[in-house]
VOVODREN-173051 format. One record per residue (C-alpha): x, y, z. Coordinates in Angstrom, 1 decimal, padded with zeros to 4 digits. Each point is the difference from the previous one (the first is absolute). Layout:
// residues N
+--------+--------+--------+
:      X :      Y :      Z :
+--------+--------+--------+
:      X :      Y :      Z :
...
+--------+--------+--------+
This chain:
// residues 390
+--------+--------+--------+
:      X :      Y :      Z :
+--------+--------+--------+
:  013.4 :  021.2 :  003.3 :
:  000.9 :  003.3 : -002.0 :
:  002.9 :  002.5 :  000.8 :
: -000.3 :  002.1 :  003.2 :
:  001.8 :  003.1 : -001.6 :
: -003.2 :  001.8 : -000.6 :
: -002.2 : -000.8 :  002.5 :
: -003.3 :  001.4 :  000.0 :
: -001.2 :  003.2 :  001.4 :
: -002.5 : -001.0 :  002.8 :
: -003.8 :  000.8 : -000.8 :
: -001.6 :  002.4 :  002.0 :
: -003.5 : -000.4 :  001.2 :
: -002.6 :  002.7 :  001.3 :
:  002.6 :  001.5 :  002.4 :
:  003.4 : -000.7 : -001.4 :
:  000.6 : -003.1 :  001.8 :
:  001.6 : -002.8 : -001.9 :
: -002.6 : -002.8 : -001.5 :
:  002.9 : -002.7 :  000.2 :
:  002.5 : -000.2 :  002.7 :
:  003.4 :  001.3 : -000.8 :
:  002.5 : -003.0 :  000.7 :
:  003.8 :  001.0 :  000.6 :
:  000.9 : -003.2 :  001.9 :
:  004.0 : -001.1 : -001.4 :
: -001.5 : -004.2 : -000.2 :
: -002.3 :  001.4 : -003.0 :
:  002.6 : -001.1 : -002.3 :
:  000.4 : -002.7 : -002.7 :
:  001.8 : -002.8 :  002.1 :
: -002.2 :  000.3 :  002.7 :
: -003.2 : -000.8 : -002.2 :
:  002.1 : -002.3 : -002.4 :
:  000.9 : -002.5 :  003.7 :
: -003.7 :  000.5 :  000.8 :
: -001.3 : -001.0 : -003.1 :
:  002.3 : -003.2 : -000.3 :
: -002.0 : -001.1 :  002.9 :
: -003.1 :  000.6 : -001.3 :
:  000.5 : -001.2 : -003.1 :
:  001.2 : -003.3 :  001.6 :
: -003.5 :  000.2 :  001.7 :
: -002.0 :  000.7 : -002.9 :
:  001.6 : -002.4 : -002.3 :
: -000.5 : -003.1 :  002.9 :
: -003.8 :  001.2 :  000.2 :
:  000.0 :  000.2 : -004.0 :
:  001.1 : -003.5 : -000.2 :
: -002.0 : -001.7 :  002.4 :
: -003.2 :  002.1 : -000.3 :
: -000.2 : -001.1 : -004.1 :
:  001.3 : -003.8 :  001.2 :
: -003.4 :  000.3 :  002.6 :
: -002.4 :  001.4 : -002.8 :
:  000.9 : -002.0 : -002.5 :
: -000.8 : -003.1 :  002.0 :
: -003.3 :  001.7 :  000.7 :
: -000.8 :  001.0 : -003.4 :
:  001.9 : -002.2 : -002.1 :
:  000.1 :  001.2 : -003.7 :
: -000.8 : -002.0 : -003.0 :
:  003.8 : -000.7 : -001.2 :
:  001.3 : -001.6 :  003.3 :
:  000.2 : -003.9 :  000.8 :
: -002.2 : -001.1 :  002.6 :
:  002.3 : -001.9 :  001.2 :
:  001.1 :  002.3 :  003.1 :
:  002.0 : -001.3 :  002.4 :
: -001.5 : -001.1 :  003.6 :
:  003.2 :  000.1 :  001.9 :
:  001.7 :  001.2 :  002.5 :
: -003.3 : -000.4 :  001.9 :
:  000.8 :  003.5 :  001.4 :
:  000.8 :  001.7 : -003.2 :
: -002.8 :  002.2 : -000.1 :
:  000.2 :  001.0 :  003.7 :
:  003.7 :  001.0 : -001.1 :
: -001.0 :  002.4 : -003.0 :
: -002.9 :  001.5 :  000.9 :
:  002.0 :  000.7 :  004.0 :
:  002.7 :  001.9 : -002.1 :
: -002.5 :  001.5 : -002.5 :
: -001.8 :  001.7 :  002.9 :
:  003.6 :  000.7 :  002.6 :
:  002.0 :  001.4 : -003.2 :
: -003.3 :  002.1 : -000.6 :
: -000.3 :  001.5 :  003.7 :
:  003.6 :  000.6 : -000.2 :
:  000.1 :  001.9 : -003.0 :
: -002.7 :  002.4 :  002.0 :
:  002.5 :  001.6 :  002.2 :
:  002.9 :  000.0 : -002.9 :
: -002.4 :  001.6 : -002.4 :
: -000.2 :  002.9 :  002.4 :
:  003.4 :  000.5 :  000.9 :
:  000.5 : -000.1 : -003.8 :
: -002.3 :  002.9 : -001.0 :
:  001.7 :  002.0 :  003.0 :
:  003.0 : -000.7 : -001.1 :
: -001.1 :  001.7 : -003.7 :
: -002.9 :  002.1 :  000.8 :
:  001.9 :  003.3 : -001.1 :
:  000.7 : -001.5 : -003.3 :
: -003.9 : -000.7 : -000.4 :
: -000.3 :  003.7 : -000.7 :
:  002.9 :  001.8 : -002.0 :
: -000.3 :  001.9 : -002.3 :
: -000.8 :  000.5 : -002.8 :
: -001.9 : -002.9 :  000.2 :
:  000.9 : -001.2 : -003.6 :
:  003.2 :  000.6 : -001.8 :
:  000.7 : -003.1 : -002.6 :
: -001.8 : -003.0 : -001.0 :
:  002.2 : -001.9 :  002.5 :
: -000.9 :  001.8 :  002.6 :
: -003.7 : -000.6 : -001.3 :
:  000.4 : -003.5 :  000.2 :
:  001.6 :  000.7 :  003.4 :
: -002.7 :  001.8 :  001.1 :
: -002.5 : -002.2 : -001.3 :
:  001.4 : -003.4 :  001.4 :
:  000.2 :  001.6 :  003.8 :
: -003.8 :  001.4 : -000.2 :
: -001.1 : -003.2 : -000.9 :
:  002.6 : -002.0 :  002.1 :
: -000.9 :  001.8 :  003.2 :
: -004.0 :  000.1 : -000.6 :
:  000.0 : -004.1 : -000.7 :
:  002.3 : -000.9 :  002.7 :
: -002.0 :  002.0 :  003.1 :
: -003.1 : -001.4 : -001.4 :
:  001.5 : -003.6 : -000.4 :
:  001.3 :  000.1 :  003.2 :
: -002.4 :  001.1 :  001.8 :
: -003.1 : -001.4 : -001.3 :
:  002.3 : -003.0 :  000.7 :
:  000.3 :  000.3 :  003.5 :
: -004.0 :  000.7 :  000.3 :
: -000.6 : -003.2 : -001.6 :
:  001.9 : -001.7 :  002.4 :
: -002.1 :  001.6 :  002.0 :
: -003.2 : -001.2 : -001.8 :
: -000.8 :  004.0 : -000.1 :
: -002.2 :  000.8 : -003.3 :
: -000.2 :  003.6 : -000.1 :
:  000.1 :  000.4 : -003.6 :
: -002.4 : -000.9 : -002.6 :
:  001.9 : -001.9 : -002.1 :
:  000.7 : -004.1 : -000.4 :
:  003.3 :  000.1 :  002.1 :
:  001.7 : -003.1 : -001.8 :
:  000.1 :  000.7 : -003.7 :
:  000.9 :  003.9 :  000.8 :
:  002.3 : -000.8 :  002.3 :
:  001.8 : -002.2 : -002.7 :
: -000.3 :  002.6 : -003.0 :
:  001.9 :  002.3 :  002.8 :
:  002.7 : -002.3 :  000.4 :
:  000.6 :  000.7 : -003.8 :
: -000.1 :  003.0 :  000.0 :
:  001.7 :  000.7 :  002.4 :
:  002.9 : -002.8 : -000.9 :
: -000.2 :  002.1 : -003.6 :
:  000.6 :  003.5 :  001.6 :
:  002.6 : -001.1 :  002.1 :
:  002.3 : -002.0 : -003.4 :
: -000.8 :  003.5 : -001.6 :
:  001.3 :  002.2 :  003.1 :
:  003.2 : -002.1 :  000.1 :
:  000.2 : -000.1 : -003.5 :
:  000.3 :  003.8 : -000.2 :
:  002.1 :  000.5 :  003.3 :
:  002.3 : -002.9 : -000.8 :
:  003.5 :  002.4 : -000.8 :
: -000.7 :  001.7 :  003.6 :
: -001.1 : -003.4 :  001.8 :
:  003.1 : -001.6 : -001.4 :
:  002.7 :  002.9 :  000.9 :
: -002.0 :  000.1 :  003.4 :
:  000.3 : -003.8 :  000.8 :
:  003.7 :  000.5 : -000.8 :
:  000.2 :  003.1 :  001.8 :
:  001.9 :  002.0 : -002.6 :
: -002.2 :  002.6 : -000.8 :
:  000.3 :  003.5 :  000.4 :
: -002.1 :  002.9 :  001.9 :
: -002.5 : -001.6 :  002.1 :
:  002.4 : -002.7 :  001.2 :
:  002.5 :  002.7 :  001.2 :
: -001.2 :  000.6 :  003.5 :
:  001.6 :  001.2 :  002.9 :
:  001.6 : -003.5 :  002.0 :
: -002.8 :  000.4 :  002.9 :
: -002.6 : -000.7 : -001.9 :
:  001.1 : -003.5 : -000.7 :
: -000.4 : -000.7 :  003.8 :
: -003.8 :  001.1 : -000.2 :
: -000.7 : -001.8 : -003.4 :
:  001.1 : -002.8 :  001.8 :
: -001.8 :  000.8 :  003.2 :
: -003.4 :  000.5 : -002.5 :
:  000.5 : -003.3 : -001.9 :
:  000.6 : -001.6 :  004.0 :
: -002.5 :  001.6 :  001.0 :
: -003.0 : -001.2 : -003.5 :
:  001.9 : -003.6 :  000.4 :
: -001.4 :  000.0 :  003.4 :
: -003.5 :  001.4 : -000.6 :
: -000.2 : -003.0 : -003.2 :
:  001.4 : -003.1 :  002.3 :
: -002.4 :  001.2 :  003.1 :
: -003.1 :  000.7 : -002.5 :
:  001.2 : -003.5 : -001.6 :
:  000.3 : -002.2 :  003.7 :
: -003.6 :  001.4 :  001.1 :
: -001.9 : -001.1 : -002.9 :
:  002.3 : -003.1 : -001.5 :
: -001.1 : -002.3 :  003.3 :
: -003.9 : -000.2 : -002.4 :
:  002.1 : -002.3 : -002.5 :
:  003.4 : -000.7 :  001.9 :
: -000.9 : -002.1 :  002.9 :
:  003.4 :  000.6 :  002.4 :
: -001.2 :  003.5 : -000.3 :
: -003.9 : -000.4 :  001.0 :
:  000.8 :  001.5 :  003.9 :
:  001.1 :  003.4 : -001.9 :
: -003.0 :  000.3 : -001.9 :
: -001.1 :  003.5 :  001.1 :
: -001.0 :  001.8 : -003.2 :
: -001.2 : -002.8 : -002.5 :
: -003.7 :  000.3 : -000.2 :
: -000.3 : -004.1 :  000.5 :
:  001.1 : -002.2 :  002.8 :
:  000.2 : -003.3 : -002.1 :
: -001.0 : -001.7 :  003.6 :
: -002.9 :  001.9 :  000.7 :
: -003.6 : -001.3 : -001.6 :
: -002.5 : -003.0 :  000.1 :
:  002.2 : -003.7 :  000.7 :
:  003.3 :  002.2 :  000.2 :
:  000.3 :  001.2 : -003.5 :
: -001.7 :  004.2 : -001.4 :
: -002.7 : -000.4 : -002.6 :
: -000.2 :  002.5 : -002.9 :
: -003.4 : -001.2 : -001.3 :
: -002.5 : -000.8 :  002.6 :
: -002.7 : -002.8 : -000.7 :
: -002.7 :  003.1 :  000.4 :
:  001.9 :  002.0 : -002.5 :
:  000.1 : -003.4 : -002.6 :
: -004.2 : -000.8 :  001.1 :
:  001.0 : -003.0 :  001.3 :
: -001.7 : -001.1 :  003.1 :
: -001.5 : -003.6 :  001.6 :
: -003.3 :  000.3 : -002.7 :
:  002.9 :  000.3 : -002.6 :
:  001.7 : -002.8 :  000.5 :
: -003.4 : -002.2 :  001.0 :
:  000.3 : -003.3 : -002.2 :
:  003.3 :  001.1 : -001.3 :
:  001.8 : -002.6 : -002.0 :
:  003.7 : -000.1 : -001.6 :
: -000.8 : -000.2 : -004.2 :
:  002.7 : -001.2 : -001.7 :
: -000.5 :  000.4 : -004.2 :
:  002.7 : -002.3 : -002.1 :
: -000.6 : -002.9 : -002.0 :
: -001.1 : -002.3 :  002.9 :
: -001.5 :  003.4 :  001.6 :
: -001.8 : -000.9 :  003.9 :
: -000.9 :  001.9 :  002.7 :
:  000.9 : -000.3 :  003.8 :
: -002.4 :  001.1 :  003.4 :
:  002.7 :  001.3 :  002.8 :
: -000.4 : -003.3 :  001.6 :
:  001.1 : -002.0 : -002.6 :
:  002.9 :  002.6 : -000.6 :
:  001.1 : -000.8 :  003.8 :
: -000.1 : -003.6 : -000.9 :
:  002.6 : -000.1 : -002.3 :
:  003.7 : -000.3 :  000.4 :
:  001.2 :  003.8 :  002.4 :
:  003.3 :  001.1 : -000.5 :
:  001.2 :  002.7 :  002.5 :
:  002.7 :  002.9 : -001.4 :
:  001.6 :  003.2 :  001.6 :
: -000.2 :  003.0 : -002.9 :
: -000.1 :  003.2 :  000.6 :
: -002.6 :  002.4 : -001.4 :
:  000.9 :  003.3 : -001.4 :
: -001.8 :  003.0 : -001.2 :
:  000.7 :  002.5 : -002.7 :
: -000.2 :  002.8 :  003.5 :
:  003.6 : -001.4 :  001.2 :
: -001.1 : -002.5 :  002.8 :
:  000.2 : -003.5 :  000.4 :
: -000.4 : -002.6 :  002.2 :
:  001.2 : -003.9 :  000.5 :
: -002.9 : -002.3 :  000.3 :
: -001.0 : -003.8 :  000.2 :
: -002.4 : -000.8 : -002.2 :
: -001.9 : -003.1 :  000.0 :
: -002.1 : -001.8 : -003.3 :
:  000.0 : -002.1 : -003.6 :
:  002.6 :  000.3 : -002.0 :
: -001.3 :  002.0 : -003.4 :
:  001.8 : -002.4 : -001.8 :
: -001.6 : -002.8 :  001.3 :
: -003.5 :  001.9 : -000.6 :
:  001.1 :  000.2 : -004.0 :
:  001.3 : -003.3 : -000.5 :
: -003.6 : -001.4 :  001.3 :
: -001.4 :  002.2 : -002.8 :
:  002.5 : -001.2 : -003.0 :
:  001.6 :  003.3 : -000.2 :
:  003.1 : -000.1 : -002.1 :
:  003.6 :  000.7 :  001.7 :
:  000.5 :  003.7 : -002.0 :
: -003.7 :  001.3 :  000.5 :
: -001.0 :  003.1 :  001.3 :
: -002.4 :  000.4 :  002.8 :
: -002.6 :  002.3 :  000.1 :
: -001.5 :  000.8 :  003.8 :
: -003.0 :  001.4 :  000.5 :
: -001.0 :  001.8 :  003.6 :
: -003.2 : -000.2 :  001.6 :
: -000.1 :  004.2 :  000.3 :
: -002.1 :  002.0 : -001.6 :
:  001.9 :  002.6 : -001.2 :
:  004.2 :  000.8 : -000.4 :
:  002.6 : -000.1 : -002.2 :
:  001.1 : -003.4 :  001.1 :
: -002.8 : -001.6 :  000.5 :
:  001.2 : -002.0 : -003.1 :
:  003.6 : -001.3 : -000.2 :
:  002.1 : -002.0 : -002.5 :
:  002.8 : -002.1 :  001.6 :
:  002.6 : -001.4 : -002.3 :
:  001.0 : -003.6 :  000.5 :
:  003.5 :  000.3 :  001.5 :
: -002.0 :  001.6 :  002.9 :
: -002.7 : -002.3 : -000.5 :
:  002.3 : -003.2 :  000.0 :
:  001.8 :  001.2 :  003.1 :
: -000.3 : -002.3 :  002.9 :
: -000.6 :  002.6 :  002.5 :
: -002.8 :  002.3 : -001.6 :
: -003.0 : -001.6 :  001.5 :
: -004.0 :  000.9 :  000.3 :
:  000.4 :  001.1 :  003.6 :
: -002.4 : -001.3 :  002.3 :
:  001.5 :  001.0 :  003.6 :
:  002.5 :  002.5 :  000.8 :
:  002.5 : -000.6 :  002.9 :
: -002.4 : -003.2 :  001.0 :
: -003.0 :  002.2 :  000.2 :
: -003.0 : -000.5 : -002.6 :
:  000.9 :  003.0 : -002.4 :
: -002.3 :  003.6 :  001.5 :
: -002.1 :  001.5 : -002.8 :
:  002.0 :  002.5 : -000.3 :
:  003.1 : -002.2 : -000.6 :
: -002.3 : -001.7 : -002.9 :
: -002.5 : -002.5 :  001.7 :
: -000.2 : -002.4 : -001.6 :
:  002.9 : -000.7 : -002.0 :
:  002.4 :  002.4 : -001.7 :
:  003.4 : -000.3 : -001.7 :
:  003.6 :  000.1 :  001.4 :
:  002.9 : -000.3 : -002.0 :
:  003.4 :  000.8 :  000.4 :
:  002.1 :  003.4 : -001.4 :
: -003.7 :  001.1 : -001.2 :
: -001.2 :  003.8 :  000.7 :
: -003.3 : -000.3 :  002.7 :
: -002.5 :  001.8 : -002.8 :
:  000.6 : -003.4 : -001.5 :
: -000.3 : -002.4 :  003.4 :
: -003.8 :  000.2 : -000.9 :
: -002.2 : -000.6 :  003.0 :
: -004.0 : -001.3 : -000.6 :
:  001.2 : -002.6 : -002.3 :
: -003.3 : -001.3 : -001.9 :
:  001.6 : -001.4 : -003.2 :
:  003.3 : -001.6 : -001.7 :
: -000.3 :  000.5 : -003.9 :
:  002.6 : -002.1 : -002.2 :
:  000.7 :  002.2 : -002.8 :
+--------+--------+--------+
């Protein structure tokens, strides 16, 4: 990130004390930041991936089939697990990877070619993006809203940016990355032969902090790890019939006056409507899925009701229909939700009526809500007052 020939003369503040900390560590070099940042953009590009893999299923665009596959049953818990563990890993790397070029932040002159412009330009914006991606990240998998802002669609314009800054940055460093990866270049690289032992001890030593941040927040998605879950903000074991709840029935205003005389509508070309008795009645098939959030966790489940398939042939729905689902809540972004039919069609998405042989809680969607397998749990919706064949 620039040469270190000329560094800058420190500024001096109202009693001649440096404003920035003068750096003259020997691991401030060019391989040191060029191992780190093979790590983190490992990280990065893993939480790219799956992060636009778990929007896109949310908030599926115009120009792609709705045909999205519904297995593995545990895709989604997968994705979004390694969306949110490559995220909190790339916290720690981040770090070591800004000490590791913090004096080149500030040489000087500041500008000295329209490359190192671009340079310049592509690390401002890199390093802005990335600590706010990451770390309104992690306070979303927190369910922390300290900022103003809708979370989901900035966080998503971030990732662009912060995906574009990056091509840029390596664009521009690409002869110094390359002769670095090779380890043929010049200057920097020439160190005396101790400092290899502690640029190996520092890369032990960030390996370490990563894999022990990683095993005390993975166990929220990875069950063989849920006994080390010390510093994920959700137990996936802990809430109402075994299983956390984002959105409570009182956030949703759902309550027993809700739900009084509450009957199933199903709209097709044989459309009919169902009390929860009736729904009982009919044919109960029992499946294990897990449910996942967009926060990281998950959890395994049995989950007990009618087939949705079963519900649509009844109505005359057509084999490739869509199917709209419409909540009982007042308010949310997905109170409403379109299911495509591969999802629709699957024999183990059901209208849940009981939840690990217990009548479902109101806060686990009383009474009836959608499971389906490798599906993101914004879209497992809960309240379940109508089935609209599109």
């Amino acid at each position: 990130m620039g040469d270190m020939k000329r560094p800058r003369p420190p500024l001096r503040g109202l009693r001649g004390l440096p404003c920035f900390p003068v750096l003259s560590g020997r691991l401030h070099d060019a391989r040191t930041a060029t191992a780190i940042g093979r790590w983190l953009g490992a990280a990065l590009a893993v939480c790219f991936v799956t992060g636009l893999v778990s929007h896109y299923e949310q908030h599926p665009p115009a120009w792609l089939p709705n045909s999205l596959p519904s297995r593995p049953a545990w895709g989604y818990r997968l994705r979004q697990g390694l969306h949110v563990a490559s995220g909190t890993a790339a916290v720690p790397l981040l770090l070591a990877k800004l000490w590791a070029v913090y004096p080149r932040l500030f040489v000087w002159p500041p500008l000295r070619s329209v490359r190192h412009a671009l340079e310049r330009l592509s690390v401002a914006v890199l390093v802005a993006t990335a600590l706010l991606e990451l770390f309104t990240g992690l306070l979303n998998a927190a369910q922390w809203y300290p900022w103003p802002f809708s979370f989901v669609p900035v966080h998503f314009a971030l990732a662009w940016v912060l995906t574009g800054s990056l091509l840029l940055h390596v664009a521009v460093k690409a002869p110094e990355i390359r002769a670095h990866w090779r380890r043929r270049s010049p200057g920097t690289l020439s160190l005396p032969a101790e400092d290899a032992v502690d640029r190996r001890a520092l890369l032990g030593a960030l390996g370490a902090a990563v894999g022990a941040v990683t095993v005390t927040t993975a166990g929220q998605s990875f069950p063989p790890l849920s006994r080390l879950d010390l510093l994920a903000p959700r137990h996936p074991g802990h809430g109402p019939q075994g299983l956390p709840v984002n959105r409570t029935a009182a956030l949703a205003g759902v309550n027993a006056q809700t739900v009084q005389g509450w009957r199933l509508r199903v709209d097709g070309p044989r459309p009919y409507a169902l009390s929860l008795d009736e729904l009982r009645e009919l044919p109960q098939e029992d499946v294990e899925l897990p449910i996942a959030c967009v926060e990281g966790w998950s959890k395994s489940a049995r989950w007990t009701g009618v087939r949705i398939r079963d519900l649509l042939d009844r109505a005359g729905a057509p084999p490739g229909a869509l199917i709209r689902v419409t909540s009982l809540e007042r308010h949310g972004a997905y109170r409403v939700m379109v299911m495509p039919h591969t999802y629709a069609r699957d024999p183990l998405t059901l209208l849940a009526l009981r939840l690990n042989g217990e009548e479902l809680s109101f806060d686990h969607g009383h009474p009836a809500r959608i499971i389906a397998p490798n599906r993101p749990g914004v879209l497992q919706t809960k309240w379940v007052a109508r089935l609209e064949v599109l």
